[in-house]
N, C-alpha and C positions, 0 to 999 in steps of 0.2 A: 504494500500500500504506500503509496505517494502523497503527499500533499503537499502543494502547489510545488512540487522536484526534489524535497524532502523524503529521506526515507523514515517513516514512520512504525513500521511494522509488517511482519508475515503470519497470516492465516493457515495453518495447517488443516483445523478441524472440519469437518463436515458439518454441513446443516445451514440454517440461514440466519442471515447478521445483518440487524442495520447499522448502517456505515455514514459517516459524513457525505453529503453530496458533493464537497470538493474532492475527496480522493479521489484518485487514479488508481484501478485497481489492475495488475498486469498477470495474468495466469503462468506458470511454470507448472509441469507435468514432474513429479516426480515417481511416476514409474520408469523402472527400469528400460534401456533402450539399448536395442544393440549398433554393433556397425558394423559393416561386413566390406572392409576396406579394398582398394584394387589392387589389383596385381600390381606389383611394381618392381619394375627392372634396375637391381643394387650389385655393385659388387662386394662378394663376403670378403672375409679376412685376409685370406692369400690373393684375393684380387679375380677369380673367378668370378663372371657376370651370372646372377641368377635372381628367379622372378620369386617373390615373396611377397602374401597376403596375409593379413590378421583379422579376426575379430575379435570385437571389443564388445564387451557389455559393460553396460555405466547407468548412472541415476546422478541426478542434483541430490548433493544433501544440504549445499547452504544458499540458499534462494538471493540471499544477499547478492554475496558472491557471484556468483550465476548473472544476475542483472545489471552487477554494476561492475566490476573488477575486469571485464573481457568485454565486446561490443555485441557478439554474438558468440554464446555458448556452444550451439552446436557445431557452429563452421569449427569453434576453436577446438572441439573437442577432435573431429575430422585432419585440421592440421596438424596437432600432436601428437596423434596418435599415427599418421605417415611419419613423421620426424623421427618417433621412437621406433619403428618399425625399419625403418633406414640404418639406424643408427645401432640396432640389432644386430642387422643382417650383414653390416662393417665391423662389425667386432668379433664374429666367429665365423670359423671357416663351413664351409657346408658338408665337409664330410671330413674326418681326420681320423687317422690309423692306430693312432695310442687312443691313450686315454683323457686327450683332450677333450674338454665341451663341444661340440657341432652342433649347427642347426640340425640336421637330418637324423643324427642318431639318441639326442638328448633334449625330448620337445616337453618332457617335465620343467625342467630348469631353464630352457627357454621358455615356455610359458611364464611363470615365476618372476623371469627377468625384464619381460615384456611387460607384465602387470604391473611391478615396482615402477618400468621408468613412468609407464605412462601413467600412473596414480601420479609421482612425486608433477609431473607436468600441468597434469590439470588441477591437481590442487588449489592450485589461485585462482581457479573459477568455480569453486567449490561443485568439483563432478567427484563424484567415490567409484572408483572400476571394481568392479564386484570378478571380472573375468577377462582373459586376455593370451587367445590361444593362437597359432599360425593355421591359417586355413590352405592354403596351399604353397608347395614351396618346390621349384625344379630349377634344373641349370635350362638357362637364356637358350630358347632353339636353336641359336648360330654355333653351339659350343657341347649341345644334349648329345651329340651321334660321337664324340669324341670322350666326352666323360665317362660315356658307357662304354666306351672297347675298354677304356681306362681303368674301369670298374672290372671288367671281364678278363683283363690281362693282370691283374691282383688278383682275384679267385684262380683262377689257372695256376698263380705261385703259390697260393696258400696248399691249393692241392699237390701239386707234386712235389711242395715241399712237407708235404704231410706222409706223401708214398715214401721220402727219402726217409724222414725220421722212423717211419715201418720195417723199415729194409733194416736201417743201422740196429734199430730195435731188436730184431728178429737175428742179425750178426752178433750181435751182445750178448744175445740170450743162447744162442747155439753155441759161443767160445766157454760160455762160463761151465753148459751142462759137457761138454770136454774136458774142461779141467775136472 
């Protein structure tokens, strides 16, 4: 509630109220709202170009905030949540062989990390992200036919470096039952 550009107060409760005829009364939704962000073409950590999407689910919890602190909550909400999705997808690589974090193989703690930035962001427009997960995520088309032989010539070593350690295996176990 406004009067004459004064912030005066926020109505949460249901039911009906009389009000001063000069207030301005401006509605905020405070159900939950998702976002279901676009594809967008980043590159991860080692510099590999790949398309990555999020969804965000969010609510206003401070109507204040919300109305006055940003111009428009929901664009603001849609820009930082691309910025943090960017800004993800530049910090870890999309697939790694140790036990690094990846986006592809560690979408718990990417999740987790996505919800953290994008909360600490909206915060000043008083949005609480209740959820905040990767909805799709692949190597850039120019670059997909090459990642995958690249994928397929790693499984190829894993296995016949798996036949080698069977072999050495099975030589171990035959010298020893000779001795």
């Amino acid at each position: 509630l406004l009067l004459f550009g004064r912030y005066v107060g926020t109505v949460k409760d249901t039911g009906f109220f009389c009000a001063n005829p000069f207030l301005t009364k401006r509605g905020i939704s405070l159900r939950a709202r998702s976002l279901n962000g676009e594809r967008l073409k980043v590159n991860d950590h080692v510099g590999n170009p790949v398309e990555i999407a999020a969804i965000v689910v969010w609510q206003v919890s401070d109507t204040y905030d919300a109305s006055f602190e940003v111009d428009n909550y929901e664009q603001y909400v849609n820009l930082q949540s691309e910025t943090a999705v960017r800004h993800l997808a530049s910090a870890y690589p999309y697939d790694a062989d140790d036990d690094t974090i990846s986006l592809r193989r560690n979408t718990d703690e990417i999740g987790e990390h996505l919800r953290d930035e994008i909360s600490q962001r909206l915060s000043l427009a008083g949005v609480k992200v209740l959820e905040a997960r990767l909805s799709h995520l692949a190597y850039a088309p120019e670059i997909a036919g090459v990642m995958l032989r690249r994928q397929q010539a790693a499984a190829v070593i894993a296995a016949r470096q798996r036949i080698v350690d069977g072999a050495v295996g099975m030589v171990k176990m035959a010298l020893h039952r000779l001795e």
